[in-house]
N, C-alpha and C positions, 0 to 999 in steps of 0.2 A: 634364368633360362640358360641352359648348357648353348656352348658355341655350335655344336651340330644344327642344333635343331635352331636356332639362329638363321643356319643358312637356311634351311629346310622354309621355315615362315616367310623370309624375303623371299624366296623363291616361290611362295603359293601367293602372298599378298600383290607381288610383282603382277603372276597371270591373270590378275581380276581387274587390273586396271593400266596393265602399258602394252600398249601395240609393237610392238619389235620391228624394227628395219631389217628387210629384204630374209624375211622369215617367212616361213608356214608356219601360223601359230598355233594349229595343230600338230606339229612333230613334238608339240613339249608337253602333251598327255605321256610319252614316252621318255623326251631325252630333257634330264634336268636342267634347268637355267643354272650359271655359276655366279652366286652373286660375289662381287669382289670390293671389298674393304676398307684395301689400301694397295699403293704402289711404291716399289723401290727398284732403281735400275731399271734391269732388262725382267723385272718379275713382279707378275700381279696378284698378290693373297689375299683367299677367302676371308670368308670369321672364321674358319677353321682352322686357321694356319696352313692350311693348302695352298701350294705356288703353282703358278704357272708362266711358264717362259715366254712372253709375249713376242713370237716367231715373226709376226705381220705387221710389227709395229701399232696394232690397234690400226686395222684398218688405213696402215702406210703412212699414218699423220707422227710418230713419236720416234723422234732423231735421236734422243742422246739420253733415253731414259724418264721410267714413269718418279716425279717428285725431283727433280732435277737441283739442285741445292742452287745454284747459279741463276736460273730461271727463276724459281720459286722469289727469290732475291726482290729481282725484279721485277715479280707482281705485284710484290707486299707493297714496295717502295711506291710504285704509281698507284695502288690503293688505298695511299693515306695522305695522294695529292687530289688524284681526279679521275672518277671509278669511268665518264664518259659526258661526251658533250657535243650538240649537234655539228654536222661539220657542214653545215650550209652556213656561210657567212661568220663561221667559225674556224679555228683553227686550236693546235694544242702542239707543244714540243716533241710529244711520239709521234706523231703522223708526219710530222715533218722531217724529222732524224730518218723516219724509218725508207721515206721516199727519196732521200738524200742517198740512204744507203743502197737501196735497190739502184737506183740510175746507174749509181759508181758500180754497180758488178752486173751486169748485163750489157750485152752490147751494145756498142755506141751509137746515139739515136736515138734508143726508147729513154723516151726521159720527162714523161708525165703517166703519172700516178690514179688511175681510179680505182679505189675502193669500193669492198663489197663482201660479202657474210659466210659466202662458201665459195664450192668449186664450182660448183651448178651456176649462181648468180653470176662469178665471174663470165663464166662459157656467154651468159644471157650478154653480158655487159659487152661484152666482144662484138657478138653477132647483132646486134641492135643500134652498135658504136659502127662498124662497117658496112651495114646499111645507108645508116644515118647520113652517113660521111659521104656518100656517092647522091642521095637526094640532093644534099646542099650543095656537093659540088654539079649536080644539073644532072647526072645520070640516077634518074630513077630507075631506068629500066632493070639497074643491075640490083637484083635483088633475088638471086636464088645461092646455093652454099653449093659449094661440093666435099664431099666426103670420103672418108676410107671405106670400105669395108670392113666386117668386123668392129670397128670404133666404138667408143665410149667416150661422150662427153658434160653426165649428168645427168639429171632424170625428173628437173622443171622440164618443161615442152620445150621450148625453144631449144635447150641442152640437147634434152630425146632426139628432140630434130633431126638433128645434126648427126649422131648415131646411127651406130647399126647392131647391137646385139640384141639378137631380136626378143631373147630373155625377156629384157625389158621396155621392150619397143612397140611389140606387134599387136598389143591391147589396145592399144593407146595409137596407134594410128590415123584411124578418121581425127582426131586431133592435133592432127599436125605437118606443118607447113611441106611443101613438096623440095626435096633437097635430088640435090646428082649426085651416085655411089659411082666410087670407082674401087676396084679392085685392090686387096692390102698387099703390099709388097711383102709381106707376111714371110718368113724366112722360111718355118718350117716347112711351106708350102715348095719347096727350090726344089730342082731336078737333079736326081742321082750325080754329085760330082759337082755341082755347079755352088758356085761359093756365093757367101752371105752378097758380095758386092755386087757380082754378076746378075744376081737373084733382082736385086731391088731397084739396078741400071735397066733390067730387060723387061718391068712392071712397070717403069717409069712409062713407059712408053704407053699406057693407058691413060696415065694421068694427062701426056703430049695432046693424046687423041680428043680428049675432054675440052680440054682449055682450049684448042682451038675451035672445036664445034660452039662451046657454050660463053668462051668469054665475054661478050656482049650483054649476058644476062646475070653474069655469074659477081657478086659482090667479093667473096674471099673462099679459098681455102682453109679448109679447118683438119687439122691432124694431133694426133698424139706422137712426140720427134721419139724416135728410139725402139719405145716401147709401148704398143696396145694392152694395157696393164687387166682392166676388166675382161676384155675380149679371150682371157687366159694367157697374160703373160706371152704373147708373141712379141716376137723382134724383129729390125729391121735395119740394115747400114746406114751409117750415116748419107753416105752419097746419096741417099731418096732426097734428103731433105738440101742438098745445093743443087739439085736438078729443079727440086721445086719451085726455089727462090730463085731461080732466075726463069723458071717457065711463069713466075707470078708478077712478074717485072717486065718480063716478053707482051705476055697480054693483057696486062694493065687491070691487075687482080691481087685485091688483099691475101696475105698471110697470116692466118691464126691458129700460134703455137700453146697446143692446151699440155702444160704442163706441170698440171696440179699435183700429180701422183710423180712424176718424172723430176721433177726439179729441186732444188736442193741437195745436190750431191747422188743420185737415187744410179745416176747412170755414169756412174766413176768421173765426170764433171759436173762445177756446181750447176749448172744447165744445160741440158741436153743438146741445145742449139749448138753451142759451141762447138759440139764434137762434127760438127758440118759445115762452120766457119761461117755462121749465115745470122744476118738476122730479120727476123718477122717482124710485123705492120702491127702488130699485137701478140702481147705473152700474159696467160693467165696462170697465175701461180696462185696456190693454197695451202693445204694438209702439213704439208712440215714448216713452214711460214713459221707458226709460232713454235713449234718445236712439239707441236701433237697438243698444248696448254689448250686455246680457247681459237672459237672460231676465226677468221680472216681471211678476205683473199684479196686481190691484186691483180689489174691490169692494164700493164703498161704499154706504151703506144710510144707513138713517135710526134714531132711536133706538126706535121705537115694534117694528121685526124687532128688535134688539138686546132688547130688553125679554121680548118673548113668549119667548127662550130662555134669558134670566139666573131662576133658582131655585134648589132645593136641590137637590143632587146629585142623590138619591133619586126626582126629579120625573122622572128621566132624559129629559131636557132639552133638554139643553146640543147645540151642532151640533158633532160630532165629526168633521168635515172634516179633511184634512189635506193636505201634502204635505213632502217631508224637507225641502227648502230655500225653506222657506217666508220670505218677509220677508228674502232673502238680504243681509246688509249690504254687499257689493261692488255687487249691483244697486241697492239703494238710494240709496248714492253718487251713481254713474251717473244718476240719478234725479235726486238732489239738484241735483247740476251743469247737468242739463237745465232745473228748473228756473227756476237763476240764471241761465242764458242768455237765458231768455225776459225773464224780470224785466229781467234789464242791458240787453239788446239791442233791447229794445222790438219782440220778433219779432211780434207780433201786427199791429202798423200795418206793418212794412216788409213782412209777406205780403204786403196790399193790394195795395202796387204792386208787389212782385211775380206776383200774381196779376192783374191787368190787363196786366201784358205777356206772359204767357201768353195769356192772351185775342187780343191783337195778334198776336203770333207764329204763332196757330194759323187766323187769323181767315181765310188766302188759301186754306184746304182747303174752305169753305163750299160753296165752287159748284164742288166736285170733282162726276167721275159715280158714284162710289163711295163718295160720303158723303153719307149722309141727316139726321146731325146733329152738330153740337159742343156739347155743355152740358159745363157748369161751375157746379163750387162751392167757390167757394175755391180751395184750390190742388189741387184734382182735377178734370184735363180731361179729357175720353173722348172720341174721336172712333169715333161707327158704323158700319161699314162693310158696302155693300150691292153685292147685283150689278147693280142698276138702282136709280134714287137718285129716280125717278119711282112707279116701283110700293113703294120699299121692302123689294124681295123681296130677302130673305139669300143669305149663299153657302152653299151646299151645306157642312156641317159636315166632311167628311172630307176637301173639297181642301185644308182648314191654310191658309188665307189669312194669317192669322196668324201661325203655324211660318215662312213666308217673308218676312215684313216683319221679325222677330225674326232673323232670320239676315243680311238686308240689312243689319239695322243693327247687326250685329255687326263685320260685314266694314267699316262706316264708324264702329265707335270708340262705337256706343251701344248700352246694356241698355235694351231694352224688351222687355215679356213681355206683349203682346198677350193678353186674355180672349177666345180664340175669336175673332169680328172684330168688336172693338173696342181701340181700341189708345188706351192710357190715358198721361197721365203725372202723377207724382206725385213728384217731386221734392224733396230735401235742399233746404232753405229758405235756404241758401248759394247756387243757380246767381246764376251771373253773364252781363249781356249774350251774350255771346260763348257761352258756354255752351249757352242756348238759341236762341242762332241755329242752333247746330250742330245740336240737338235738333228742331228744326222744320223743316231741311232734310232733317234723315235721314227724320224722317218724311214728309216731302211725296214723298222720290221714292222710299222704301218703299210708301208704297201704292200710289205707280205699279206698283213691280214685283210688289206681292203682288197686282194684282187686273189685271195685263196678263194 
């Protein structure tokens, strides 16, 4: 069987038996599936010897390249000791190292460890763990969330919850719990002249109005720090999130910083908190965790949640959370190894200049007529895309402006997965020159075609 038609059979045997995430699996009577082979670096090849420049990191989880020679290392080595093992009344060397190493680089305080399988479970483990934690401690009453606007935090219920895109929310409604929305300090959203900080100090003052009306009921705040990544790549200054931590200290209300997509280096510090000097009641981390390898998430708290549920069995207690492959020692690895890469490679400073040549690269779309903004943070760029760039008015939701710049830059060798029309990149912290040259011309004369 020729390699074409290779791809051509996995891509027909595919559609008879796998359901696709966050697809219409009718758009692939028309637009072929790409089955992919193998990975090296920053590029994903067919059976065909077709590459594609993996722009999104695969969905924002892949730091340092697909087949990672260091990584890979590292998986072989702990799956020729212990593929996994329950971690109730168990324990193993990766889950420990790995919890070892989280405490030492997050801020000071969060310094226990639970485990869990994605980003979604983690969100659950949070908001379940921040409940829990005000039962024991005598306040039942507080058990409602408040929210951003716009947010994303998953899409188990509990996660949805807590959400606002209504994309993926507004089906699923009568299923779930009643949360408080407040308004997103959302930057683009700022007044002619009015700067990123001004913007997110003078929003604050909803979040002011919330916490005082509802603190009594209210268990935690829950945000994404930096950037509202699903919501289409919005940004927001840091200063929202030191208003917030001391308005969640004022009134005597959890903080839960979901930085699954954001953390790991994603927002030019290794966590986003940082860049706001603060730290939350809880952080859930995942997606670059293990470096894109295998599932994992994390989230870490402080000793004072720990406390309120260590007692005597009989106090019935204790947070019975689970999941079977909890703390898996293969993802942990993977973990580990990500780690050392940062520490060795000093990936933190070379983002920088990494991320100022994205900046550059992207910088001649400015004074496009179909672009009304480029922001940036870190190494997340989003460019917005408008059907008049004067008035700011959007395109029509169902022409897919987006579906057709994704298809362009298929046909020229790149993955991007456009949010509706904004078209992001988020790139393996390996591109090189040439790389995102390719990257910023596919895009430039993709949004020619998707908004001709």
């Amino acid at each position: 069987m020729q390699d074409r038609s290779r791809n051509q059979e996995i891509a027909r045997r595919d559609l008879g038996v796998v359901w696709h995430p966050c697809t219409q699996m009718k758009d692939h009577e028309r637009l072929p599936l790409v089955p992919i082979q193998r990975g090296e670096g920053a590029w994903l090849y067919d059976f065909d010897g077709r590459r594609y420049l993996d722009a999104i990191s695969s969905w924002w989880v892949n730091l340092f390249g697909h087949a990672n020679p260091r990584i890979n290392s590292a998986v072989r080595a702990q799956l020729d000791r212990l593929e996994h093992v329950i971690l109730a009344g168990f324990t193993h060397e990766p889950v420990l190292r790995l919890s070892e190493r989280l405490t030492g680089l997050l801020p000071d305080g969060l310094s226990r460890c639970f485990y869990a399988d994605s980003g979604s479970a983690a969100v659950e483990v949070a908001v379940k763990m921040s409940f829990h934690y005000w039962l024991n401690r005598g306040s039942p009453g507080k058990k409602r969330f408040i929210t951003l606007g716009n947010s994303y935090h998953g899409e188990t219920l509990g996660a949805l919850a807590v959400g606002d895109v209504e994309l993926y929310k507004q089906v699923y409604q009568p299923l779930l719990m009643d949360v408080i929305k407040v308004p997103s300090p959302d930057c683009y959203l700022r007044e002619t002249g009015e700067s990123w900080e001004a913007h997110s100090q003078r929003m604050f003052e909803h979040m002011e109005r919330t916490l005082a009306e509802h603190a009594q009921e209210t268990a935690a705040v829950i945000v994404e720090p930096l950037v509202q990544c699903a919501g289409g790549m919005r940004m927001y200054h840091p200063v929202y999130l030191s208003l917030l931590r001391e308005a969640c200290d004022r009134h005597g209300v959890h903080l839960i910083a979901d930085e699954i997509a954001v953390g790991f280096g994603r927002t030019g510090t290794m966590f986003a908190c940082e860049q706001a000097g603060m730290r939350p009641d809880f952080i859930c981390l995942s997606k670059g965790l293990t470096g894109g390898y295998l599932p994992l998430s994390v989230v870490v708290t402080t000793e004072d949640v720990f406390g309120a549920f260590y007692d005597d069995y009989t106090k019935l207690s204790a947070f019975l959370h689970s999941h079977s492959y909890t703390g898996n020692p293969l993802a942990c690895a993977a973990a580990l190894a990500t780690l050392d890469i940062f520490e060795a490679d000093e990936v933190i400073a070379s983002n920088k200049v990494l991320a100022a040549r994205m900046t550059t690269a992207a910088a001649g779309l400015a004074e496009h007529p179909n672009v009304s903004e480029i922001r940036q943070t870190g190494m997340i760029l989003a460019i917005e895309l408008v059907s008049d760039r004067r008035t700011r008015a959007p395109f029509d939701w169902r022409e897919r402006r987006g579906l057709k710049l994704y298809e362009y830059a298929l046909s020229r060798g790149v993955l991007l997965r456009p949010l509706g029309h904004v078209v992001y990149w988020m790139p393996p912290y390996i591109l090189d020159h040439e790389q995102l040259g390719l990257l910023a011309d596919v895009t430039t004369r993709g949004i020619d075609v998707a908004c001709a």
